[in-house]
C-alpha positions in Angstrom: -16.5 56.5 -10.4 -17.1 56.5 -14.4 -17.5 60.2 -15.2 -18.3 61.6 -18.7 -17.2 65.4 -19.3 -18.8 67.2 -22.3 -16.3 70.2 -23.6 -18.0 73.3 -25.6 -15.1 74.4 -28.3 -15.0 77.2 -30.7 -12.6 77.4 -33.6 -10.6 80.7 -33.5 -10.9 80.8 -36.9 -12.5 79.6 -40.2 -11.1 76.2 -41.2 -11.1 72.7 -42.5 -10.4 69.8 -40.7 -9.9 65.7 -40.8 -12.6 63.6 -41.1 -12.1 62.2 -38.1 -10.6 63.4 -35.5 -10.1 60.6 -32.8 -6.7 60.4 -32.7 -5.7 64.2 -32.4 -8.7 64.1 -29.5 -6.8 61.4 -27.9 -3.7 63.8 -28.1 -5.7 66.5 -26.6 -6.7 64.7 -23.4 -3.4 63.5 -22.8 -1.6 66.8 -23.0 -4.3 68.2 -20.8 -3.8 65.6 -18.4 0.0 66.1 -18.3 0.0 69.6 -17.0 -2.2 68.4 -13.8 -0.5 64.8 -13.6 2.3 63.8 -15.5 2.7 60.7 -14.3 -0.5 59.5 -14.6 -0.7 60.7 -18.2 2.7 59.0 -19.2 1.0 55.7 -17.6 -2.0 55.8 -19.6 0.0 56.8 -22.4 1.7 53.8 -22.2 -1.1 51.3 -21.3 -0.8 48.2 -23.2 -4.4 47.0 -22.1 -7.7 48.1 -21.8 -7.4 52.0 -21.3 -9.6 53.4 -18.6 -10.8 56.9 -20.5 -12.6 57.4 -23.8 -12.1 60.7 -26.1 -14.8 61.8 -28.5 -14.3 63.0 -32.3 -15.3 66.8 -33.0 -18.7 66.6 -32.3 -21.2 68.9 -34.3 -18.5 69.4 -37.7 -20.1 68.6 -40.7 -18.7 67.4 -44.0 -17.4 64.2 -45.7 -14.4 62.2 -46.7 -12.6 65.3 -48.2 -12.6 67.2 -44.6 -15.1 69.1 -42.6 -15.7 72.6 -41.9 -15.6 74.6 -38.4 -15.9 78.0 -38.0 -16.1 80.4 -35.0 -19.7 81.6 -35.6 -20.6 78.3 -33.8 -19.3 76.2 -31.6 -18.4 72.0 -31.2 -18.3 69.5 -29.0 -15.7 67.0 -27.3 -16.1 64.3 -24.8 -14.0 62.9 -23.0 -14.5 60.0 -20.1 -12.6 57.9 -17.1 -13.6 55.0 -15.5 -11.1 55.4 -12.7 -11.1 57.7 -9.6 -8.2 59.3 -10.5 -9.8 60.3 -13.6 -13.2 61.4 -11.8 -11.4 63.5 -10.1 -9.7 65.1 -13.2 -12.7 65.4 -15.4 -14.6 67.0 -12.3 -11.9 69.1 -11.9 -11.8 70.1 -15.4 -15.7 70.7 -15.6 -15.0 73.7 -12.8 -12.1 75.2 -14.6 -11.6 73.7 -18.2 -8.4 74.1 -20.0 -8.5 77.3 -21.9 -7.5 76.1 -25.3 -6.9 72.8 -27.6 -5.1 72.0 -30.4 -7.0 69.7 -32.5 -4.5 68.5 -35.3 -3.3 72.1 -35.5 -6.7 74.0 -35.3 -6.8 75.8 -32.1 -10.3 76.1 -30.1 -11.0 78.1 -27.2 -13.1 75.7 -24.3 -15.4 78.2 -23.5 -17.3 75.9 -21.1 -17.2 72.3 -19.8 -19.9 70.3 -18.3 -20.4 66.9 -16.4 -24.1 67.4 -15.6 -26.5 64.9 -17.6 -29.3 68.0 -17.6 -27.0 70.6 -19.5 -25.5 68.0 -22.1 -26.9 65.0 -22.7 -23.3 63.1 -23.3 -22.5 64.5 -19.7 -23.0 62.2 -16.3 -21.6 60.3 -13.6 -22.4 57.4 -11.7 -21.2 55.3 -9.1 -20.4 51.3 -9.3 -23.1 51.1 -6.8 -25.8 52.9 -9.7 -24.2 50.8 -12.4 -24.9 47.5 -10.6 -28.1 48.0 -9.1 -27.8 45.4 -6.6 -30.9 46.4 -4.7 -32.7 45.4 -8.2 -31.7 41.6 -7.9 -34.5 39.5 -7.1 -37.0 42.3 -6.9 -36.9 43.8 -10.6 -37.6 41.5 -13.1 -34.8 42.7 -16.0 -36.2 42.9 -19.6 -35.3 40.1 -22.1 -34.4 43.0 -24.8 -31.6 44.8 -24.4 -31.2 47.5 -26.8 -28.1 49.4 -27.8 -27.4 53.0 -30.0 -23.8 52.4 -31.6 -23.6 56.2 -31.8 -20.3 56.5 -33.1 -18.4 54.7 -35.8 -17.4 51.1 -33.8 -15.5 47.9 -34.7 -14.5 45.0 -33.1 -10.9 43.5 -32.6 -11.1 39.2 -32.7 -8.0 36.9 -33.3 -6.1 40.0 -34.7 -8.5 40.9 -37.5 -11.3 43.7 -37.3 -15.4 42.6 -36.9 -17.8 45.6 -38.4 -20.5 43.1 -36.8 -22.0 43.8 -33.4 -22.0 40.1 -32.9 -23.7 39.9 -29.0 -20.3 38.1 -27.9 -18.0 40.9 -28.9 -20.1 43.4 -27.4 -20.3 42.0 -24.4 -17.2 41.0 -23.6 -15.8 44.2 -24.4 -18.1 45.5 -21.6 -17.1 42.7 -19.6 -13.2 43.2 -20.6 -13.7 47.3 -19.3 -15.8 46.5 -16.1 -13.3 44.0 -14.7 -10.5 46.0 -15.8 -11.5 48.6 -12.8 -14.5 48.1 -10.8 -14.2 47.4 -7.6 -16.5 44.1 -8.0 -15.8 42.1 -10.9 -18.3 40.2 -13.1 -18.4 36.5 -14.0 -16.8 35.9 -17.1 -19.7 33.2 -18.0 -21.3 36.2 -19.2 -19.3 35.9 -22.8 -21.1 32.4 -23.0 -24.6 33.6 -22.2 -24.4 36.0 -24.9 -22.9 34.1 -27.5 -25.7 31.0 -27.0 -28.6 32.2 -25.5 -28.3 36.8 -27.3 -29.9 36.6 -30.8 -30.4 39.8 -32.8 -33.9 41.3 -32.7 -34.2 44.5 -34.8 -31.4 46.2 -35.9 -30.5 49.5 -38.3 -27.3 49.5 -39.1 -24.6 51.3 -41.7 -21.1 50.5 -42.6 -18.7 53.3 -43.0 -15.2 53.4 -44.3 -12.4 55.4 -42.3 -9.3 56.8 -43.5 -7.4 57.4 -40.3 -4.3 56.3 -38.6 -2.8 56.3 -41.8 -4.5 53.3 -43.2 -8.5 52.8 -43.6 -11.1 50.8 -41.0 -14.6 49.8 -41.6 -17.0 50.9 -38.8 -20.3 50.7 -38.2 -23.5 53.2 -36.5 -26.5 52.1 -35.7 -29.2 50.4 -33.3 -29.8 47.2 -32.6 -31.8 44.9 -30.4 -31.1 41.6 -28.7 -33.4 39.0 -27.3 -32.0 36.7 -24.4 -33.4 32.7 -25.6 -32.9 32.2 -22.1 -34.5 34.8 -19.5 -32.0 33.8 -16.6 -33.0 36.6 -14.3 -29.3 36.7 -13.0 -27.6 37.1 -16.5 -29.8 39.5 -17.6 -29.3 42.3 -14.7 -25.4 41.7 -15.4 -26.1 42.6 -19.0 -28.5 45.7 -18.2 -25.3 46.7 -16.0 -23.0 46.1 -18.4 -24.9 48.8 -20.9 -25.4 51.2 -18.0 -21.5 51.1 -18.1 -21.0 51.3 -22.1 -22.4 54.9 -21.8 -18.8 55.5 -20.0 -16.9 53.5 -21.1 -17.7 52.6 -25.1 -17.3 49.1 -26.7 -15.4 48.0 -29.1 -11.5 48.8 -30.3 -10.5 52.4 -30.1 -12.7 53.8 -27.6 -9.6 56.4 -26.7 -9.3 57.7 -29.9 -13.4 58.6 -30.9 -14.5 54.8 -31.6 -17.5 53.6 -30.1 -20.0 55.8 -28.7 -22.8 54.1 -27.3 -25.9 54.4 -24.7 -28.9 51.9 -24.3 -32.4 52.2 -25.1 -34.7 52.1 -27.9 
């Protein structure tokens, strides 16, 4: 069951940290993870494929390229997600008794609560495959022709080896294709890349390109929202695609999802 756990930290002290903070998140979860199940940590440690869990960067620090201030008159936040039912059951676990501190690239934070209910933090939820697909929709719901998407956090795109900073409708689809086949109990037809690179065109979109210097070398990103319109209204398609968003909200698109890369949740 995709599960999304929101973690309240605060700093013990006054400090300055990275920019970004995705990969020392990434860190976090998986030494968290090792001291209820090793194994299963060391496994998606070394995963050479889609992972099955997202990590957030510091959510609420503010500052710029040069680093960004935290201080223990308020508090931050970091999410962390799993697609598998191991993980559900970690992450539920973890929202009733939290670890009790984190080392974020040195800076310690107390977790002074954790959360995986939608109606305390809005980054929290769970659903089941069931919810996700919506079969009982089929043939009775006709499914909009515009599908929109929030690219909350900085994403990118990994094609033939070489970065895309474009949310190009086949990339973003396929990556949500990619992630629900990877562990859903009912897999998707992979025709679905097709339909959305000939018959997705972009609608409206707002979007801004960012520069990254992280893992020791720099990645453009983007943020933003953007619409598609299906050219073709296949009724069919289009509930796989609504699914397929209802998904991203777990499981982020794009490369880097495990270390604080693309964020995302549909609607306007």
């Amino acid at each position: 069951m995709p599960t999304a756990l929101m973690l309240s930290l605060r700093p013990h002290e006054a400090a300055t940290v990275a920019p970004h903070l995705g990969r020392a998140a990434h860190a976090a979860f998986l030494h968290a993870l090792t001291e209820r199940d090793a194994a299963l940590s060391k496994t998606l440690h070394d995963l050479d494929a889609v992972k099955p869990f997202t990590v957030s960067d510091l959510l609420g620090a503010r500052g710029g390229g040069d680093g960004r201030s935290v201080s223990p008159n308020h508090t931050y936040g970091l999410r962390w997600t799993g697609l598998s039912s191991e993980l559900d059951e970690h992450l539920r676990a973890w929202a009733m008794t939290p670890p009790t501190e984190l080392d974020l690239d040195g800076t310690h934070f107390t977790v002074e609560s954790a959360t995986t209910d939608p109606k305390v933090q809005a980054w929290a939820g769970s659903a089941s495959w069931n919810d996700l697909i919506a079969l009982e929709q089929v043939g009775r719901v006709v499914p909009s022709h515009h599908l929109h998407i929030h690219f909350w956090s900085p994403t990118t795109f990994r094609s033939s080896g070489r970065s895309i900073p474009v949310p190009q409708p086949e990339l973003v689809f396929g990556s949500l294709l990619d992630r629900w086949n990877s562990v859903a109990p009912l897999a998707l037809p992979v025709e679905i890349r097709r339909f959305a690179a000939e018959c997705l065109v972009f609608g409206r979109y707002s979007l801004e390109a960012s520069w990254l210097s992280i893992f020791g070398a720099g990645e453009t990103a983007f943020t933003g929202r953007c619409t598609y319109t299906a050219t073709n209204r296949d009724r069919y398609y289009l509930h796989v695609c609504a699914a397929l968003l209802r998904l991203g909200f777990f499981s982020g698109v794009g490369a880097k999802t495990s270390m604080g890369f693309g964020m995302m949740r549909t609607g306007e």
